[in-house]
N, C-alpha and C positions, 0 to 999 in steps of 0.2 A: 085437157088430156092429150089434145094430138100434141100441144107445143115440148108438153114433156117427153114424152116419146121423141120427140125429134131433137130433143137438144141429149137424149139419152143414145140415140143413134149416131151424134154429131161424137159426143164423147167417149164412144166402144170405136168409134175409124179412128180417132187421135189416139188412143189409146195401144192400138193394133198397127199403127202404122209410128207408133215410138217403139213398141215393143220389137216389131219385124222390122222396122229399117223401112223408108224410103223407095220402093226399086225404082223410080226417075229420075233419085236425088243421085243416086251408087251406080244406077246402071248392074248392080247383082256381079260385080267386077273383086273376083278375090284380092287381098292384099299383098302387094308386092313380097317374096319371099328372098331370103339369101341378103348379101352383105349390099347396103346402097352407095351410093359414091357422095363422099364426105362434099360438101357446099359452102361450109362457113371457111372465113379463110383465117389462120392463127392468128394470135394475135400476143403481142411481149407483153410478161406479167411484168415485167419492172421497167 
């Protein structure tokens, strides 16, 4: 009984922490907003 529990405990934190995101992984840091500066460099289609 306790192993169930504990693999039911294991799977409600992976569950909660796919659903909410990471904060160690993100650092809780909003997404860059407004225009970014282009990086690829062109390249001739013929």
């Amino acid at each position: 009984m306790a192993k169930n529990l504990q693999g039911l405990r294991f799977w409600l934190a992976e569950a909660l922490e796919f659903t909410l995101g990471s904060p160690t992984l993100h650092r809780q840091m909003p997404p860059p907003i407004g225009p970014q500066p282009y990086k690829d460099k062109p390249k001739r289609s013929h």
